[in-house]
C-alpha positions in Angstrom: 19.8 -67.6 72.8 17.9 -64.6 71.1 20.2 -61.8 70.2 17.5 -59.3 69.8 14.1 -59.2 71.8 12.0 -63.0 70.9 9.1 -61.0 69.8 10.9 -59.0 66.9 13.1 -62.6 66.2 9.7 -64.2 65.8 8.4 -61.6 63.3 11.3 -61.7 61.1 11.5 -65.6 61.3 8.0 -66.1 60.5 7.6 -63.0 57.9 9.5 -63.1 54.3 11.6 -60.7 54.4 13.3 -61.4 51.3 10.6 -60.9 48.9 9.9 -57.2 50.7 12.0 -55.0 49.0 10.1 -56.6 45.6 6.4 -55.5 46.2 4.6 -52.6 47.4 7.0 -49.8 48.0 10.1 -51.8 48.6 10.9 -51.1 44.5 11.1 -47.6 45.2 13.1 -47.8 48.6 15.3 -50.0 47.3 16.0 -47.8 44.1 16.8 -44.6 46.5 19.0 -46.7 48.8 20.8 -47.8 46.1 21.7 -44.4 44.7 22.4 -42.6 47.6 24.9 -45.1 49.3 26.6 -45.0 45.7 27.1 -41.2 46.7 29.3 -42.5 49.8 31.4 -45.6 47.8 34.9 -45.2 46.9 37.0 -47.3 44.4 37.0 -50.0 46.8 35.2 -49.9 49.9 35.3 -52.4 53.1 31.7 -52.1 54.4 29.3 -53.2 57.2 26.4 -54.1 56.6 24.6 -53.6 60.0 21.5 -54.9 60.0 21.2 -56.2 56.4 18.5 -58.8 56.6 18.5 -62.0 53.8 21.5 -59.6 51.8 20.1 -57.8 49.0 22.0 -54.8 49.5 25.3 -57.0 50.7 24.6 -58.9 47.2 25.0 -55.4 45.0 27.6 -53.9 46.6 29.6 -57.0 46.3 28.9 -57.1 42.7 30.9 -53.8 42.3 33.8 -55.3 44.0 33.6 -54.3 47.5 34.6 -55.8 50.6 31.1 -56.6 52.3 30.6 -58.2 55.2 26.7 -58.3 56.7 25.9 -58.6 60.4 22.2 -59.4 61.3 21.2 -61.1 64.4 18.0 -63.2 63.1 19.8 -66.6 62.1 16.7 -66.9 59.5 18.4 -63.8 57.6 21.9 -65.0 58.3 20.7 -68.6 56.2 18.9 -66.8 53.2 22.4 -64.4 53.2 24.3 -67.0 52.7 22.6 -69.1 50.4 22.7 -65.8 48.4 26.5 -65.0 48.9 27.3 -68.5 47.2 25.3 -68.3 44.5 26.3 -64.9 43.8 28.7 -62.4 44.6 30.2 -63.5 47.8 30.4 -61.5 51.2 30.9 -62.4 54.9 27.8 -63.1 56.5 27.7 -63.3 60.4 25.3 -63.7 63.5 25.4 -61.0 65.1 23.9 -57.8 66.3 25.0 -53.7 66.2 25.6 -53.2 70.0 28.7 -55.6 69.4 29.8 -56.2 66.2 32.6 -58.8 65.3 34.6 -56.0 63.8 38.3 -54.9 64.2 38.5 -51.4 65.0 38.5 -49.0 62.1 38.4 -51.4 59.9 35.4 -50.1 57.3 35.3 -47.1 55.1 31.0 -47.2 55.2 29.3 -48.7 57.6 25.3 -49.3 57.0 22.9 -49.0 59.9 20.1 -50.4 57.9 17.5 -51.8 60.2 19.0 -51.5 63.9 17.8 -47.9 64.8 14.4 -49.3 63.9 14.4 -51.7 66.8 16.2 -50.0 69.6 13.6 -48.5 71.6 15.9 -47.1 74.0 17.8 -44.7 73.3 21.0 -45.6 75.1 20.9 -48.7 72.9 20.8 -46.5 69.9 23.5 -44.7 70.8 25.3 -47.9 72.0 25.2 -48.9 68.4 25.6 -45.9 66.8 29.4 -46.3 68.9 30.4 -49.4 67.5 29.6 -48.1 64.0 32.2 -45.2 65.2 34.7 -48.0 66.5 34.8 -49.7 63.6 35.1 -47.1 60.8 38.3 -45.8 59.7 39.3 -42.1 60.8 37.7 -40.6 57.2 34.6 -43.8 57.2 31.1 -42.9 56.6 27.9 -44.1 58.9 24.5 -44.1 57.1 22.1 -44.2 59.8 18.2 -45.3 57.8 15.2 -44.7 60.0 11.6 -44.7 59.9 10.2 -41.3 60.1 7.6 -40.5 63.4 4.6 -39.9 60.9 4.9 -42.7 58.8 2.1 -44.8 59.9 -0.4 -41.9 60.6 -0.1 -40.9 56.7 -0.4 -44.4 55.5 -3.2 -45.2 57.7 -4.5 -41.7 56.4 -3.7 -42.4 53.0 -5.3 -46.4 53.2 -8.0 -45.0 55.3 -7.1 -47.5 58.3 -7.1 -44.5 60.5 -10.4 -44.6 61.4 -9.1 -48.1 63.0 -9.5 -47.9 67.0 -6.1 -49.8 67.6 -4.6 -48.0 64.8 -5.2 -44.2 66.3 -4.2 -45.2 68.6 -1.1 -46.8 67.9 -0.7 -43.8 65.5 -0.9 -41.2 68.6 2.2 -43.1 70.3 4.1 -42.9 68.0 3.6 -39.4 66.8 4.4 -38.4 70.4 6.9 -40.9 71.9 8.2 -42.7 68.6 7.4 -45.8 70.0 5.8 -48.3 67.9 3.8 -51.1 69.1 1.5 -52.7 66.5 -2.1 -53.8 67.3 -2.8 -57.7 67.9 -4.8 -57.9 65.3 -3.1 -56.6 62.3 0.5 -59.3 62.8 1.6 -58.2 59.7 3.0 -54.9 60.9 6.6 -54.2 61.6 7.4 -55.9 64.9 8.4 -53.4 68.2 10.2 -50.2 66.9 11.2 -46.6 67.0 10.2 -44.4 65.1 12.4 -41.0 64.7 11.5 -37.4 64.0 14.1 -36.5 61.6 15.5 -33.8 63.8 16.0 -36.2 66.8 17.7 -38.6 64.3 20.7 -36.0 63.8 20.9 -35.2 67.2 21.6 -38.8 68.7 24.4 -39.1 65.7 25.7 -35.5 67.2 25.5 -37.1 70.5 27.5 -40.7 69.6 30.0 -38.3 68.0 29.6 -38.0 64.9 29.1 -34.9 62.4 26.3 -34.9 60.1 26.9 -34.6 56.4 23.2 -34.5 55.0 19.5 -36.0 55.9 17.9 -37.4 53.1 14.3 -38.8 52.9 14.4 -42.2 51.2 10.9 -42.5 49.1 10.2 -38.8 49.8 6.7 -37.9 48.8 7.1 -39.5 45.3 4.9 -42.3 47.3 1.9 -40.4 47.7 1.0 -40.5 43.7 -2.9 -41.5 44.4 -1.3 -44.3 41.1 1.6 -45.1 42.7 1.6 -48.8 41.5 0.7 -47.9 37.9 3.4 -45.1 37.4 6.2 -47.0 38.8 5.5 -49.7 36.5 5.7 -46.4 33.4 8.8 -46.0 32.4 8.0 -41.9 31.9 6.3 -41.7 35.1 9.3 -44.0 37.1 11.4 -41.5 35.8 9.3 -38.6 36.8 8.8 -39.6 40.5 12.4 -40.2 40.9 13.1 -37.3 39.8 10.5 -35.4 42.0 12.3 -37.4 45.2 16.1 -36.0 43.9 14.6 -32.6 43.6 12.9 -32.3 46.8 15.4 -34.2 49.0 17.0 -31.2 50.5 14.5 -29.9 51.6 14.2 -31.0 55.2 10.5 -29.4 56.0 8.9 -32.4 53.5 11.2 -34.7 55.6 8.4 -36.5 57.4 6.5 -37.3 55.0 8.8 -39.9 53.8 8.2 -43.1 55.8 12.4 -44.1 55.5 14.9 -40.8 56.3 18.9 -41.8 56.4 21.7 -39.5 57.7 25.1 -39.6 56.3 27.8 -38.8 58.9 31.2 -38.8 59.2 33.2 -39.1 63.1 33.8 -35.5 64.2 37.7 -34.4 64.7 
């Protein structure tokens, strides 16, 4: 039995989600993710990995010392977690999805939505998740809620020129007016059946689940748009630069959408 739709549990079985976070923009996304849930660790942290695919971030955070335990519901991710939790620094890895996590009540000090708010189209499902994350922090815990921005695939299909594709205006146009993402037939390689946020929308459902925003950042910001992205990463100077471009820009919530990952860090209101 699928615990997530069959369509999005075929796209993650078939695609290789483990080498993602190593090409194309991945290097960047994984750098900012990295600092900014450092900003929300303490000493020792117990923390929920909601969502967290084959385990790369589950693999680091254990390496620090933490108490990790990852909850994905594609069994594909759950094997390739494993696998990496022996090898390596070990955490918990269980089937399982965010609408009903195998968690004791306020039982984590950060819990990690990294990947369900993408594939809840509803938005009572969202919010359904978004309560278990509240039911199984502790009283002071932390929720970092990642979600892809509205715009993101009208400004990468702008940037790669595929917006002059039929099917992907189109697909484009939904999603800048619903959020909802449904990619085209023929290009299988895009993100299964999703929901895209508009960064204002993203804090609201928190505020509605009950929790109280601490701050929205944007994930790869607009350091992405360098016309010689690939080449400056790969420069230590320019790394640097682009980095520091994102850190400097990130409160500034107008440029918000034009980062294709945003992530809110919240804490349960009083």
């Amino acid at each position: 039995m699928n615990l997530i739709d069959p369509s999005i549990d075929r796209f993650y079985t078939k695609k290789q989600e483990e080498a993602r976070l190593s090409v194309g923009l991945g290097p960047l996304e994984f750098e900012r993710n990295k600092l900014i849930i450092q900003r929300y660790l303490n000493k020792h942290s117990h923390i929920a990995d909601i969502g967290g695919g084959p385990g790369h971030y589950a693999e680091w955070l254990a390496g620090f010392g933490h108490d990790v335990v990852l909850i994905d519901p594609v069994k594909k991710h759950i094997d390739l977690a494993r696998k990496r939790s022996r090898q390596n620094n070990r955490f918990t890895c269980i089937l399982g999805e965010a609408c009903n996590l195998p968690l004791d009540d306020a039982s984590q000090d950060l819990a990690i939505l990294h990947g369900p708010l993408y594939h809840l189209q509803q938005q009572e499902d969202r919010l359904a998740a978004m309560d278990e994350a509240k039911r199984v922090l502790k009283k002071d815990g932390i929720v970092l809620g990642f979600a892809i921005t509205h715009s993101a695939s009208a400004i990468a299909a702008l940037h790669s020129g595929l917006i002059h594709n039929t099917e992907i205006f189109a697909m484009c146009k939904e999603e800048l007016s619903s959020g909802i993402h449904h990619p085209p037939e023929e290009f299988p390689f895009m993100l299964a059946d999703a929901f895209y946020h508009r960064p204002s929308e993203l804090v609201s459902e928190f505020e509605m689940a009950g929790f109280e925003p601490i701050e929205l950042l944007p994930v790869e910001g607009i350091a992405w748009l360098d016309g010689n992205f690939f080449e400056s990463w790969a420069d230590p100077v320019k790394h640097n630069r682009l980095l520091q471009l994102v850190k400097f820009t990130e409160k500034d919530t107008e440029l918000l959408s034009f980062s294709p990952h945003i992530v809110l860090a919240a804490r349960i209101k009083d």
